[in-house]
N, C-alpha and C positions, 0 to 999 in steps of 0.2 A: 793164652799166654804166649809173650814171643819166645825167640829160642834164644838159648843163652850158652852155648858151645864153645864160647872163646873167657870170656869174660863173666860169667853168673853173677857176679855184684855191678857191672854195671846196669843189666838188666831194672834191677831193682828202682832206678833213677824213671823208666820208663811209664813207673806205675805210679798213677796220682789219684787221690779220693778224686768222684765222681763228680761230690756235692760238696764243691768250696764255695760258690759264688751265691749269694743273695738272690732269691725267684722273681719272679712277679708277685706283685700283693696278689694272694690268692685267701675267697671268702670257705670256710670250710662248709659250707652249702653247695659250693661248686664243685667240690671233691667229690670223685665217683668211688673211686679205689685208692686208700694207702696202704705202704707197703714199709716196713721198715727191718732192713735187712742186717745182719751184723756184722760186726768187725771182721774185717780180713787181715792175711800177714802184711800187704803192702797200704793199708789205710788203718789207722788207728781209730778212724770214727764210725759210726753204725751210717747207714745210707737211708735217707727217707725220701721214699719216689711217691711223688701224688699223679693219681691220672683223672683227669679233668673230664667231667659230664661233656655232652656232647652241646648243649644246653646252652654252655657257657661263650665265655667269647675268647675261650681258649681251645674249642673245639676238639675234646678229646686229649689233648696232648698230654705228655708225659713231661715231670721236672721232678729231680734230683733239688731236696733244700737243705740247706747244713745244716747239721742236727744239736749245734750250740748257739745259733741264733735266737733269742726269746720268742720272734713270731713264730719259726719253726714251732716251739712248744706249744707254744698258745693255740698253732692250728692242730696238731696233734690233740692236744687236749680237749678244745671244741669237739673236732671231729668227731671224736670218742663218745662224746655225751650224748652229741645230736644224732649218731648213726643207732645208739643202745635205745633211745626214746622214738625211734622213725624204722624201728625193725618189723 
């Protein structure tokens, strides 16, 4: 958190959800690990981080996808089925 000594509300301008922007098309087979974190005081949306198999041709990486987007859901939703049936 930065420091907020003069001004504490303007602080608050500092702090932006994570996951505003659109990902890459990501196949929920390529997913290694999701994580879906929740709302904080400075982001009103829950945060969903997917980290990418090594497999892929995203090589591990970590993205942040908004969590009001429909693919967002959809990949959440897959995920869920296909990781309950491949456990």
């Amino acid at each position: 958190l930065p420091r907020c000594s003069v001004k504490p509300l303007l602080c608050f301008t500092a702090y932006k959800c994570r996951c505003t922007r659109k990902g890459p098309k990501i196949r929920y087979k390529d997913v290694q690990k999701l994580e879906i974190k929740p709302k904080h005081p400075f982001c009103q949306e829950k945060m969903i981080f997917v980290t990418m198999e090594n497999v892929s041709r995203f090589k591990g990486q970590e993205y942040c996808l908004h969590p009001k987007l429909q693919s967002t859901k959809n990949l959440v939703k897959w995920f869920r089925i296909w990781k309950d049936k491949h456990r």
